[in-house]
HTML snippet that shows the backbone in 3Dmol.js (N, CA, C, O; Angstrom):
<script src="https://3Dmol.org/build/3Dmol-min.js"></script>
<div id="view" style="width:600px;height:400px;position:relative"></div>
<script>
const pdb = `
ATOM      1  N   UNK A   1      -4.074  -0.936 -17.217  1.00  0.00           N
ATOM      2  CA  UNK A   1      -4.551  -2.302 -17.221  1.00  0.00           C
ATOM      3  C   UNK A   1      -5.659  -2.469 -18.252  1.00  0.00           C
ATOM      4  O   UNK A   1      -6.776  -2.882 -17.941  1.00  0.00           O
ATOM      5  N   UNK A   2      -5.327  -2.150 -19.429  1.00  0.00           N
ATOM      6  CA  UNK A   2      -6.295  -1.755 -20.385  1.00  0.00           C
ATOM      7  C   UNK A   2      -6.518  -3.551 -20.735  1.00  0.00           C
ATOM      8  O   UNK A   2      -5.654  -4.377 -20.444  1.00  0.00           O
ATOM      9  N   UNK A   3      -7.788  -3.891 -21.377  1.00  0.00           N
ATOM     10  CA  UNK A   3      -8.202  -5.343 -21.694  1.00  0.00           C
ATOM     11  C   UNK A   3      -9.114  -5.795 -20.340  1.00  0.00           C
ATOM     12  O   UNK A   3      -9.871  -6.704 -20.681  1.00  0.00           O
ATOM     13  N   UNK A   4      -9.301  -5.409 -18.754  1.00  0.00           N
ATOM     14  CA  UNK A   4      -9.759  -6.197 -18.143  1.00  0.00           C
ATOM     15  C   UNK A   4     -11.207  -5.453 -18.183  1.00  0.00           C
ATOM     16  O   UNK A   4     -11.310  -4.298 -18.598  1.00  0.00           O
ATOM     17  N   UNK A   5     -12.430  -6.289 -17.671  1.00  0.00           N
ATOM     18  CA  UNK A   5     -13.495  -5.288 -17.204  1.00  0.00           C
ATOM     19  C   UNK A   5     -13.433  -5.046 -16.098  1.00  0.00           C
ATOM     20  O   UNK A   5     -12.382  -5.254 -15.492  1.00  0.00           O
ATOM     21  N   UNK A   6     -14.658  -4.471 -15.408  1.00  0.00           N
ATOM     22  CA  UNK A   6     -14.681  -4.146 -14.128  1.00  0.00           C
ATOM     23  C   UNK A   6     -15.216  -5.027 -13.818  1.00  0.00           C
ATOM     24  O   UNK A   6     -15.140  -5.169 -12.598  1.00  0.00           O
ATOM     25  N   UNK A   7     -15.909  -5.955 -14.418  1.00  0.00           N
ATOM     26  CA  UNK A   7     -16.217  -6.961 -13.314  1.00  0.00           C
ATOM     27  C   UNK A   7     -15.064  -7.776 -13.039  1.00  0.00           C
ATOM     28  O   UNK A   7     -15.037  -8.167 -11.873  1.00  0.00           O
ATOM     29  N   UNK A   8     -13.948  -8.213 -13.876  1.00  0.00           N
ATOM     30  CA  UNK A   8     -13.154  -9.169 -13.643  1.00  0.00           C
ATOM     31  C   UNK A   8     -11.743  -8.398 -12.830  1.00  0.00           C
ATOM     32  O   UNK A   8     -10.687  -8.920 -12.475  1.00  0.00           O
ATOM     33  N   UNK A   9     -12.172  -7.082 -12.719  1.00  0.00           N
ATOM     34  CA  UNK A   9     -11.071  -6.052 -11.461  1.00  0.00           C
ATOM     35  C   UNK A   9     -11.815  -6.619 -10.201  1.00  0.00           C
ATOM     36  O   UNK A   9     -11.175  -7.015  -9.228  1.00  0.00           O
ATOM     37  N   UNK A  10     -13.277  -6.648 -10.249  1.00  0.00           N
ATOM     38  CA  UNK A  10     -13.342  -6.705  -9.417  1.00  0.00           C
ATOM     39  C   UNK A  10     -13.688  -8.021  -8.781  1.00  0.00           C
ATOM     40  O   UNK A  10     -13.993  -8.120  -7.592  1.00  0.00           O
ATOM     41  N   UNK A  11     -13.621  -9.138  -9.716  1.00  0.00           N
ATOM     42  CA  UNK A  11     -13.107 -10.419  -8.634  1.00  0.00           C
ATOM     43  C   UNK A  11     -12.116 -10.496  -8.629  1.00  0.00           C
ATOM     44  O   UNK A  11     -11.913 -11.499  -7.944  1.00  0.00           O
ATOM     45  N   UNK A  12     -10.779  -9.945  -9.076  1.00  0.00           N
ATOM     46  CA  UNK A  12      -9.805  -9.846  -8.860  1.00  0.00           C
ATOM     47  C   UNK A  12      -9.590  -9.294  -7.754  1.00  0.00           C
ATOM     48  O   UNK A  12      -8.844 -10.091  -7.184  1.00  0.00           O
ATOM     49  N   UNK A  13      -9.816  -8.182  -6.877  1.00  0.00           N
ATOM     50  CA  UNK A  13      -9.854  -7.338  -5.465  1.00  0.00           C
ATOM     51  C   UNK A  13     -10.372  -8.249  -4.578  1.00  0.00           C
ATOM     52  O   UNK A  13      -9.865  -8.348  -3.461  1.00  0.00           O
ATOM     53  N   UNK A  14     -11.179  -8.836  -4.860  1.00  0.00           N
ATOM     54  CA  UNK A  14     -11.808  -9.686  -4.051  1.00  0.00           C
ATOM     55  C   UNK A  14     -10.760 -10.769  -3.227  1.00  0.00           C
ATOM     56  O   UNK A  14     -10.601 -11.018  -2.032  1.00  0.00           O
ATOM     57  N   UNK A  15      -9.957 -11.422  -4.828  1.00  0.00           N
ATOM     58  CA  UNK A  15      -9.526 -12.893  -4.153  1.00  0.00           C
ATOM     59  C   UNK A  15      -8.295 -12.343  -3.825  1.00  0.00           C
ATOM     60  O   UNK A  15      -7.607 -13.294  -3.454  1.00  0.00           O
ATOM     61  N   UNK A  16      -7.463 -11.027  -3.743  1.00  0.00           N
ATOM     62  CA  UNK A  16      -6.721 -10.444  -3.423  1.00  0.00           C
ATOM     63  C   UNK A  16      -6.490 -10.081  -2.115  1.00  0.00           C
ATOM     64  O   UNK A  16      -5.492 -10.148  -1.397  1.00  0.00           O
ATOM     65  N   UNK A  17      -7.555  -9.705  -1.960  1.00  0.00           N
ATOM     66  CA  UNK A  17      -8.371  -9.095  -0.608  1.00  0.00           C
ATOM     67  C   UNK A  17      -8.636 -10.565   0.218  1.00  0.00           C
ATOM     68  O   UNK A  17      -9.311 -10.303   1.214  1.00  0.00           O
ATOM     69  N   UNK A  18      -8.356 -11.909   0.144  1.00  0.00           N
ATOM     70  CA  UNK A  18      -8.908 -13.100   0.218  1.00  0.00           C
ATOM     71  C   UNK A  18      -7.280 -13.347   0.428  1.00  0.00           C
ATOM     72  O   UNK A  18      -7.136 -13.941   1.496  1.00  0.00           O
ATOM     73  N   UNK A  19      -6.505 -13.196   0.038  1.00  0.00           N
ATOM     74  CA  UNK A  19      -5.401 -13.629   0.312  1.00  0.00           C
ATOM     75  C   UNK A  19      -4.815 -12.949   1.346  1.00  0.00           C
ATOM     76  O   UNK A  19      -4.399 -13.495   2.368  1.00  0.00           O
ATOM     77  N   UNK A  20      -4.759 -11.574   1.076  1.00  0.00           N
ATOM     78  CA  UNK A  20      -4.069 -10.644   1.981  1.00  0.00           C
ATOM     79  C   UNK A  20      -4.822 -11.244   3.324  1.00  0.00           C
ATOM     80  O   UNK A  20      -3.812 -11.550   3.958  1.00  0.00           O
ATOM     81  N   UNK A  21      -5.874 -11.598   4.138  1.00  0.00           N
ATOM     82  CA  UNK A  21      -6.724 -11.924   5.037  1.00  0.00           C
ATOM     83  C   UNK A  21      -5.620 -12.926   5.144  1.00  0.00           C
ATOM     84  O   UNK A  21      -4.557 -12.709   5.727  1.00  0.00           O
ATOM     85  N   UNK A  22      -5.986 -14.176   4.464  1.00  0.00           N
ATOM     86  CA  UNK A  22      -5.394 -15.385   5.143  1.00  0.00           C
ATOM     87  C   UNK A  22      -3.620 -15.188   5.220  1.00  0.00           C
ATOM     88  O   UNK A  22      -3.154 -15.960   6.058  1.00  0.00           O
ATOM     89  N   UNK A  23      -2.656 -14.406   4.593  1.00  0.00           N
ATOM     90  CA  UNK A  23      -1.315 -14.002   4.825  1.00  0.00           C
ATOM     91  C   UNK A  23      -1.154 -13.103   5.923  1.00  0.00           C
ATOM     92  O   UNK A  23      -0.009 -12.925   6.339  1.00  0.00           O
ATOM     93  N   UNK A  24      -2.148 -12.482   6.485  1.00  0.00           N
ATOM     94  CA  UNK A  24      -1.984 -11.988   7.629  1.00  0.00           C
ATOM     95  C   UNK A  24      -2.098 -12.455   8.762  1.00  0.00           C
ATOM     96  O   UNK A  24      -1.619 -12.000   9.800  1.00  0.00           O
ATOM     97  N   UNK A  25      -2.723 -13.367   8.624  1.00  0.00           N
ATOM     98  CA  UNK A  25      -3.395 -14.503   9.682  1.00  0.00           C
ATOM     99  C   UNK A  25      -2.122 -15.564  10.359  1.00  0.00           C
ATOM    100  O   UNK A  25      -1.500 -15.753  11.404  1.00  0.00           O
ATOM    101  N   UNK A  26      -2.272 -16.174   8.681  1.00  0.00           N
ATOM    102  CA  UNK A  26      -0.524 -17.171   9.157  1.00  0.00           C
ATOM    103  C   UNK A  26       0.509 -16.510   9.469  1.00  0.00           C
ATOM    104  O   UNK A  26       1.380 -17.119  10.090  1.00  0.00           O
ATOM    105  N   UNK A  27       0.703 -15.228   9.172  1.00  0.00           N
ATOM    106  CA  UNK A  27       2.251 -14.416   9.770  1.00  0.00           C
ATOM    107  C   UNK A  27       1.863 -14.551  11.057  1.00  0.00           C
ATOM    108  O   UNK A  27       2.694 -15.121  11.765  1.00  0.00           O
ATOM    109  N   UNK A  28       0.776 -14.178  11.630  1.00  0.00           N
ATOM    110  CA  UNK A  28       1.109 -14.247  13.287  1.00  0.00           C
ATOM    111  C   UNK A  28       1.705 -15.495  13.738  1.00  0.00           C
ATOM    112  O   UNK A  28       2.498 -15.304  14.659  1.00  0.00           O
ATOM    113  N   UNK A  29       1.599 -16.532  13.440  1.00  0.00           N
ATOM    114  CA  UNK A  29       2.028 -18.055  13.527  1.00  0.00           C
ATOM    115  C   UNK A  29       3.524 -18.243  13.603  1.00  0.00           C
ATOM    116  O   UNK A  29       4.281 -19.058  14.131  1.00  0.00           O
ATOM    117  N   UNK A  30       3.663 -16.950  12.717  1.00  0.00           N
ATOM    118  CA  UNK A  30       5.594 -17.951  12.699  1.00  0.00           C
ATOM    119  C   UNK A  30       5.955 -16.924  13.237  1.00  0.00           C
ATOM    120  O   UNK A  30       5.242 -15.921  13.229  1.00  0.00           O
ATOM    121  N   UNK A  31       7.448 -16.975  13.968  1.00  0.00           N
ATOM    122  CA  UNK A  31       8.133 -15.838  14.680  1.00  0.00           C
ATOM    123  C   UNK A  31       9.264 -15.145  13.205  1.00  0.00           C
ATOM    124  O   UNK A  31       9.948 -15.670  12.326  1.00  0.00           O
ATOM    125  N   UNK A  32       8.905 -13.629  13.646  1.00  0.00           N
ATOM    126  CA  UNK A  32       9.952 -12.737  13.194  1.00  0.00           C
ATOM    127  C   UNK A  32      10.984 -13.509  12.368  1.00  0.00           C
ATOM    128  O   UNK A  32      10.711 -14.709  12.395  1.00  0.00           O
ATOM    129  N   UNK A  33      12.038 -13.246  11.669  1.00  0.00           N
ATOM    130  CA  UNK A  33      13.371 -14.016  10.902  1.00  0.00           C
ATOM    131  C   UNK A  33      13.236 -15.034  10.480  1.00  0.00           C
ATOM    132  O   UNK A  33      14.225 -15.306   9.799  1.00  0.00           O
ATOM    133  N   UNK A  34      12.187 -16.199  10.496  1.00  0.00           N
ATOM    134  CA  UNK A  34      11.923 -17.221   9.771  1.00  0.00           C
ATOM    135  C   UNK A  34      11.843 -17.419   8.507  1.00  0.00           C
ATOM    136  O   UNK A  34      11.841 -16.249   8.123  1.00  0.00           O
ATOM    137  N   UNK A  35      11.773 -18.062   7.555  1.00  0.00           N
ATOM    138  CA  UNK A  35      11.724 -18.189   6.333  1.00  0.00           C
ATOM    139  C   UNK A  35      10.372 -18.073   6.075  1.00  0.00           C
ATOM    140  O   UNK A  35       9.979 -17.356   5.156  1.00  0.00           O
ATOM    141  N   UNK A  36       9.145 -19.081   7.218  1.00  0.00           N
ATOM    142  CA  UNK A  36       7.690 -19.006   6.910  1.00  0.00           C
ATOM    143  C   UNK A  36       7.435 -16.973   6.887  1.00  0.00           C
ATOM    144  O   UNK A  36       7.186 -16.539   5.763  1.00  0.00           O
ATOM    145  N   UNK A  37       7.466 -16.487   7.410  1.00  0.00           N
ATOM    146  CA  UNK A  37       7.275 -14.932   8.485  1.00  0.00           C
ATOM    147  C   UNK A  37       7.893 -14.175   7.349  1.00  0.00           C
ATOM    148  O   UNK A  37       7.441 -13.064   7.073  1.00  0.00           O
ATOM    149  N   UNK A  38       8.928 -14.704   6.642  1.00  0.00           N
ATOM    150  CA  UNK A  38       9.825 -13.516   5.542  1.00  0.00           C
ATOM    151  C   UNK A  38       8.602 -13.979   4.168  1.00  0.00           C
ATOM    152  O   UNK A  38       7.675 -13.264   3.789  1.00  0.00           O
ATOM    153  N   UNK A  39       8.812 -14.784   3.856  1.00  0.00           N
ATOM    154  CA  UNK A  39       8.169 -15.371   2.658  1.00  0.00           C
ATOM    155  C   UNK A  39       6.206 -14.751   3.138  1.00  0.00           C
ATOM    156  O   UNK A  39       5.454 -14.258   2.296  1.00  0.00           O
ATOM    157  N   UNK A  40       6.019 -14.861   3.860  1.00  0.00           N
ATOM    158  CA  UNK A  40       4.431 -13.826   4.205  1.00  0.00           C
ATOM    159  C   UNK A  40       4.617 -12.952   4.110  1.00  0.00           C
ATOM    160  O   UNK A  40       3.724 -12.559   3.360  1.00  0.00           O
ATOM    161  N   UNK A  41       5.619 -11.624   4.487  1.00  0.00           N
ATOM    162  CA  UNK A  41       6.478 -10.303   5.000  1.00  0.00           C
ATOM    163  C   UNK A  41       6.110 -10.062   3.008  1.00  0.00           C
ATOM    164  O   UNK A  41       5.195  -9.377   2.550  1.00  0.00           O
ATOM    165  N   UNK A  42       7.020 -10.764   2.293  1.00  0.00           N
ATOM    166  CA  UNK A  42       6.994 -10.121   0.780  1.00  0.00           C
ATOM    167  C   UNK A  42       5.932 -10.774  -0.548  1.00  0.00           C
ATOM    168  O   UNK A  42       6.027 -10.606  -1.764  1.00  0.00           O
ATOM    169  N   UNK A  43       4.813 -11.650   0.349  1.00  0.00           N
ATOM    170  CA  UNK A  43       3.774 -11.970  -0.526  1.00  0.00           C
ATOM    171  C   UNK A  43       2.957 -11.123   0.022  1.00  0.00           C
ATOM    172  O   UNK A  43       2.036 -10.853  -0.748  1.00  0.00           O
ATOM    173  N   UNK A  44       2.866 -10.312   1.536  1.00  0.00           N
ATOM    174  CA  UNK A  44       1.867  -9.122   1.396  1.00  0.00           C
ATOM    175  C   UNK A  44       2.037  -7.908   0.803  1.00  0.00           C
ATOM    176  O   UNK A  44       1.213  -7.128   0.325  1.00  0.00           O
ATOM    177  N   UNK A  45       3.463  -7.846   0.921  1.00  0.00           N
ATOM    178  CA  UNK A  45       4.009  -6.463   0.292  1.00  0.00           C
ATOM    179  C   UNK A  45       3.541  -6.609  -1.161  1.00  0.00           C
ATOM    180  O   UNK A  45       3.361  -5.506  -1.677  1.00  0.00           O
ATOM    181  N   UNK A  46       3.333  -7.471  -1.835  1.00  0.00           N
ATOM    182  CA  UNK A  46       3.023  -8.022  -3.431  1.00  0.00           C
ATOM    183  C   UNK A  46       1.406  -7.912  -3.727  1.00  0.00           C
ATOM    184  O   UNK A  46       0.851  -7.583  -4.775  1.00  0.00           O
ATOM    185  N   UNK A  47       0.872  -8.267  -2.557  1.00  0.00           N
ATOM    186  CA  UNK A  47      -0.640  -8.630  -2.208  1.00  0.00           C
ATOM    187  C   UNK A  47      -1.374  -6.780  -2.071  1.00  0.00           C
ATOM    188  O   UNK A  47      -2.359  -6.291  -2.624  1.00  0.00           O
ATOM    189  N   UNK A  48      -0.496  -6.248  -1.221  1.00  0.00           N
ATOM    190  CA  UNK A  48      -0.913  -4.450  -0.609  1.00  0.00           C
ATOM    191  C   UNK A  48      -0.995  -3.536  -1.893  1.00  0.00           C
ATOM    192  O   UNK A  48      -1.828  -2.653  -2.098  1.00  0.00           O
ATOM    193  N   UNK A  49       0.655  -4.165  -3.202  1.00  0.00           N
ATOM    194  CA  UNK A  49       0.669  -3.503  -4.118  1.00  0.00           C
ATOM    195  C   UNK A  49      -0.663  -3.617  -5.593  1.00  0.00           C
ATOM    196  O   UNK A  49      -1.047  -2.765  -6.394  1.00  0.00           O
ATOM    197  N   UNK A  50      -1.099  -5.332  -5.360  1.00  0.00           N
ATOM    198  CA  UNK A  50      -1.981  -5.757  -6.068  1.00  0.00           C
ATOM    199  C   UNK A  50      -3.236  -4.806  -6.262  1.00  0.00           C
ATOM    200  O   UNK A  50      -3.810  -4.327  -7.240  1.00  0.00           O
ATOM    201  N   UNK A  51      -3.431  -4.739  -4.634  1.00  0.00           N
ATOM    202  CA  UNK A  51      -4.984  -4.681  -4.557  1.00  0.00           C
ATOM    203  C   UNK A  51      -4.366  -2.879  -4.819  1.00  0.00           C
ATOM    204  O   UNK A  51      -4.720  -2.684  -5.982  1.00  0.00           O
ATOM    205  N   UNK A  52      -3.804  -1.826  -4.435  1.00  0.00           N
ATOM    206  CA  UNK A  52      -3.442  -0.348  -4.791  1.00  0.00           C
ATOM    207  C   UNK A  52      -3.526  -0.168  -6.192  1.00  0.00           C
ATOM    208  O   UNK A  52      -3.912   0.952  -6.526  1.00  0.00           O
ATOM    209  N   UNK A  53      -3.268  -0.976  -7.116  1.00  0.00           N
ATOM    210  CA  UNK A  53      -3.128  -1.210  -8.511  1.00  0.00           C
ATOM    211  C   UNK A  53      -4.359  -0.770  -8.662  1.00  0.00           C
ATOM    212  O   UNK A  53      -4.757   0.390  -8.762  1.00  0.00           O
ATOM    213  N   UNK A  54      -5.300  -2.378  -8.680  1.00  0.00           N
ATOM    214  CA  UNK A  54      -6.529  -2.593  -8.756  1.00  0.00           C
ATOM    215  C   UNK A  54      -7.681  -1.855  -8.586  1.00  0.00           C
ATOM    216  O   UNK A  54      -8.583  -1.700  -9.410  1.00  0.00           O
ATOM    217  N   UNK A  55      -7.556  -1.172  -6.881  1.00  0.00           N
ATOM    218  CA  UNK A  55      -8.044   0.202  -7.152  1.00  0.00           C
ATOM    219  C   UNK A  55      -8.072   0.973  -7.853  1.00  0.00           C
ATOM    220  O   UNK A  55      -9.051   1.197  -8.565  1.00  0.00           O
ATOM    221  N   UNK A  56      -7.058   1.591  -7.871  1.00  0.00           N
ATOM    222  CA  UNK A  56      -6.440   2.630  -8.784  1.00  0.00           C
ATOM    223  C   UNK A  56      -7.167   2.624 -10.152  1.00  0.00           C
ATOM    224  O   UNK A  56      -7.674   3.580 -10.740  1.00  0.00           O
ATOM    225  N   UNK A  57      -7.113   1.584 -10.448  1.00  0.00           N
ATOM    226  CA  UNK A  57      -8.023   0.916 -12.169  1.00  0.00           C
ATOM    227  C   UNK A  57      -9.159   1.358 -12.246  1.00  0.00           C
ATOM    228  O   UNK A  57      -9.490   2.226 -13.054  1.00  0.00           O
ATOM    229  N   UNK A  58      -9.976   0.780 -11.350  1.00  0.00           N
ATOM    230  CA  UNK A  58     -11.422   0.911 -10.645  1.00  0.00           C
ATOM    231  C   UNK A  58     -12.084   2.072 -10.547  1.00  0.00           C
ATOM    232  O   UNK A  58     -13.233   2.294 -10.928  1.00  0.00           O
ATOM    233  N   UNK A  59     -10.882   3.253  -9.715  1.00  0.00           N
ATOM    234  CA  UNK A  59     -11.414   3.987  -9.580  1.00  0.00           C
ATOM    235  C   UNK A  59     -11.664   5.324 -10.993  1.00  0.00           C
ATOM    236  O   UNK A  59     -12.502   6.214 -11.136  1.00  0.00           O
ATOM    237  N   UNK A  60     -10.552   4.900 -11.772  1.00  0.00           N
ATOM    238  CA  UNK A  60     -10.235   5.501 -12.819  1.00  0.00           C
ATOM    239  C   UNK A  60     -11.250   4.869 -14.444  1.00  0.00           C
ATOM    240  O   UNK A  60     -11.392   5.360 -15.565  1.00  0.00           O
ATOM    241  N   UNK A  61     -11.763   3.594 -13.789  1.00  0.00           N
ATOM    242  CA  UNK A  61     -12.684   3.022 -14.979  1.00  0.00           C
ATOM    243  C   UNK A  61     -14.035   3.814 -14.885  1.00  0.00           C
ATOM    244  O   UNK A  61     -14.528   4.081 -15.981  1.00  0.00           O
ATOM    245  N   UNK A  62     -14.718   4.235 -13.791  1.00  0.00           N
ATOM    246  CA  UNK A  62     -15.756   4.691 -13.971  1.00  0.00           C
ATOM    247  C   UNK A  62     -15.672   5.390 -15.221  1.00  0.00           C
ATOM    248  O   UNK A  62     -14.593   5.860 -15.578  1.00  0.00           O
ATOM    249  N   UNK A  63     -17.293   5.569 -16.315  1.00  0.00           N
ATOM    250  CA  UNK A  63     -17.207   6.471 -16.850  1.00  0.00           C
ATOM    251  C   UNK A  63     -15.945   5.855 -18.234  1.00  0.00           C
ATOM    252  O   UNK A  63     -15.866   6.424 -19.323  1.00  0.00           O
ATOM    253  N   UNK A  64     -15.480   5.193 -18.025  1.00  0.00           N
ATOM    254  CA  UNK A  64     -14.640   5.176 -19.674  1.00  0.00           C
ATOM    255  C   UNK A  64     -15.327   3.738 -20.326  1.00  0.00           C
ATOM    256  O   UNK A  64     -15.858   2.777 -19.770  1.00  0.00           O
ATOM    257  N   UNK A  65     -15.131   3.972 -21.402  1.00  0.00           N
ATOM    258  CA  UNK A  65     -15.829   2.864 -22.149  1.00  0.00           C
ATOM    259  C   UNK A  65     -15.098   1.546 -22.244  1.00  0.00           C
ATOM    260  O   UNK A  65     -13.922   1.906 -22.294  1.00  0.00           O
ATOM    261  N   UNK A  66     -15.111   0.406 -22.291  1.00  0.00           N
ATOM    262  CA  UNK A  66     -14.621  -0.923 -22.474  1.00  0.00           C
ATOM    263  C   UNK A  66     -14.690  -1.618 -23.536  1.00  0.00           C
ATOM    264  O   UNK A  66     -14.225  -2.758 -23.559  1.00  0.00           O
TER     265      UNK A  66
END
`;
const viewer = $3Dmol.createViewer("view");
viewer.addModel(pdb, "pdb");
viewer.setStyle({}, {cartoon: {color: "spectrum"}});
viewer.zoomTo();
viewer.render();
</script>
């Protein structure tokens, strides 16, 4: 993810981390097989992979130059 800083990883984790919260929240709301419940089901799976990324960046930026 070469081009971002760490500060902008890390409002990025943030509003990531801001979403994943509120997509977890509304899944309890809809039942199992729904379209609302599927469509939450693969924007967290998208959201879990975001923020693993993001880390990953983070943890690997310490220490390198920008």
């Amino acid at each position: 993810m070469d081009g971002y800083t760490r500060e902008e990883l890390d409002e990025a984790l943030t509003a990531v981390q801001s979403i994943i919260h509120k997509c977890e929240a509304a899944r309890k709301k809809f039942p199992r097989g729904t379209a609302h419940h599927t469509l939450l089901e693969r924007r967290l799976r998208a959201m879990y992979l975001s923020r693993a990324l993001i880390c990953r960046e983070l943890s690997g930026a310490d220490g390198r130059e920008r």
